[in-house]
N, C-alpha and C positions, 0 to 999 in steps of 0.2 A: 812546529814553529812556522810562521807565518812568513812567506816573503817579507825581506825588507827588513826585519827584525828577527837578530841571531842573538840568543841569549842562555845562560848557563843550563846544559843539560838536565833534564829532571835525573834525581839518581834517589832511589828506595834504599839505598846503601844507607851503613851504620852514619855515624854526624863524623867521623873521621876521614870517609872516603870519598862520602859526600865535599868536605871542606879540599881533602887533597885535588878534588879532580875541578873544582870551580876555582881551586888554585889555578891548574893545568891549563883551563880552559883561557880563564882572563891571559896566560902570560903568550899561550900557542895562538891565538885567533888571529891575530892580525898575517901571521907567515902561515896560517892553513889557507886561510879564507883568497892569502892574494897568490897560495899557491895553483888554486883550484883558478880562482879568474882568469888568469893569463891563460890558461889550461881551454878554459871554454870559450876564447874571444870574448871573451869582457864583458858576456850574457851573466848579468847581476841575478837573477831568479834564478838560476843553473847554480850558479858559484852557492846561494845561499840555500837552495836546496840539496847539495853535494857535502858542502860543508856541516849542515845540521845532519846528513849520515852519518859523515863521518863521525862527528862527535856520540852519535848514539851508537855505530859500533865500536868507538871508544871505551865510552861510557860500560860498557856491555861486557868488553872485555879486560878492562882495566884493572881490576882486583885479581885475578889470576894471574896477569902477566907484569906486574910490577915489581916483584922479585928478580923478574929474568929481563925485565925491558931498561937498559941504563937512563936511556935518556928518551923521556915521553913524547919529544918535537917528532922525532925521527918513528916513533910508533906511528904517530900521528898522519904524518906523509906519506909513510908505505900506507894508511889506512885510506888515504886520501886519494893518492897513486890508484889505487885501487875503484875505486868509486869513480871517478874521471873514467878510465878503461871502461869499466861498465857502463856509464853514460854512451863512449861513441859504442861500444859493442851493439847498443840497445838502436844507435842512429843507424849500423848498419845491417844491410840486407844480407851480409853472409857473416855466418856463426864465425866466430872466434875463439881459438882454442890457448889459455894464457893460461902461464904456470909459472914459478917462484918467480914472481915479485917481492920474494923480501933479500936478494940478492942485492949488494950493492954496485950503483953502477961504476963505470971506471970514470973518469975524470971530463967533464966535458970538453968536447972535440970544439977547434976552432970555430968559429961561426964564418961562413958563408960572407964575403966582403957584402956582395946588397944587403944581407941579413944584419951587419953588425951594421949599418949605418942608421939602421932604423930604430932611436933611441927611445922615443915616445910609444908606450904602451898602449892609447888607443890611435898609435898609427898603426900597432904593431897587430889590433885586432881588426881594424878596417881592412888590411890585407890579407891577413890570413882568412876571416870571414868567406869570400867564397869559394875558397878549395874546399873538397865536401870532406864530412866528419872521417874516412882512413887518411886523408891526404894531411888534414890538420895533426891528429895525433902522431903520425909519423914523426911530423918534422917538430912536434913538441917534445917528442920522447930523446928523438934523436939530436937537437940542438939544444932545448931548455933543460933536460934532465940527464942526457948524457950517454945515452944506452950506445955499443956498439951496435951497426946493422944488424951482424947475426944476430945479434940476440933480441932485437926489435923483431927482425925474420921467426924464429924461433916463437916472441910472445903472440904475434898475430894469427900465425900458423902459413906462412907465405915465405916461399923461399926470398933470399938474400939480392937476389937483383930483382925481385918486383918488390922490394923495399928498395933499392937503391933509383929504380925506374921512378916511384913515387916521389921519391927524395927528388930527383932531378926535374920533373913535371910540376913538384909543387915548389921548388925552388926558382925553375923559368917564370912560372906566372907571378910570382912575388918581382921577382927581377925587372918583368916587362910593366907592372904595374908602377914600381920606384920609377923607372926610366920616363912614364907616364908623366909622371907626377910632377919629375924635374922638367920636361919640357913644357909642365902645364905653368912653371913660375915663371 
């Protein structure tokens, strides 16, 4: 698929699975596609590269797991979850070692007062933009998706305070940049 244009996955499947998953596709794209954006800083060529994997390891696995998958958004997301992950794994220079992501997370944690103030999504990625690709994921996994530390600790393969260290580093530079901002009006 082409930058720019995201459109129904090819599928060789019978005309039944085929029709089920362009079902799928038209009703999930808009909560894949704005899952993944916010995910990458609002890099449109990421998102729509991310997002047409996902769909093709959808696509891929969908006839197997449609007996056992209730509800196809939530396949979709842990498929997406996943592909985002390997995106930053791939931006960084030390390996990462991730394991069940298909766990669900617990409920997401308060947001951070400078973090909740910031309502608009491309302020939300002008900020986050330059803390490098571990410092972003962190604070997406752990404030947008909801992961406990440990278990952020746990997927990255880094103990629990140099996730909590990152959390706080990437949290001051957001902090000092809002403060920025407001004394810039």
């Amino acid at each position: 698929m082409a930058a720019g244009h995201l459109h129904h996955p090819d599928t060789s499947a019978d005309p039944d699975t085929a029709r089920e998953i362009g079902q799928i596709f038209d009703c999930t794209l808009p909560r894949v596609y704005g899952y993944i954006l916010i995910r990458v800083s609002g890099h449109t060529p990421t998102a729509e590269d991310l997002t047409s994997e996902t769909y093709l390891a959808f696509t891929a696995s969908w006839p197997a797991r449609r007996d056992v998958v209730p509800d196809p958004l939530a396949w979709l997301l842990t498929i997406a979850r996943n592909k985002v992950i390997d995106y930053y794994r791939s931006q960084s220079s030390r390996p990462v070692n991730l394991t069940d992501w298909n766990t669900l997370p617990e409920p997401a944690p308060e947001v951070d007062a400078d973090l909740a103030r910031i309502a608009d999504q491309d302020e939300l990625y002008r900020l986050i933009a330059p803390l490098n690709p571990e410092a972003r994921i962190v604070l997406l996994l752990r404030y947008l998706d909801g992961f406990p530390v440990r278990e952020i600790a746990d997927l990255l393969g880094k103990s629990e305070h140099a996730i909590e260290s990152i959390l706080a580093r990437a949290k001051r530079a957001i902090r000092t940049a809002v403060q920025a901002q407001e004394t810039d009006r």
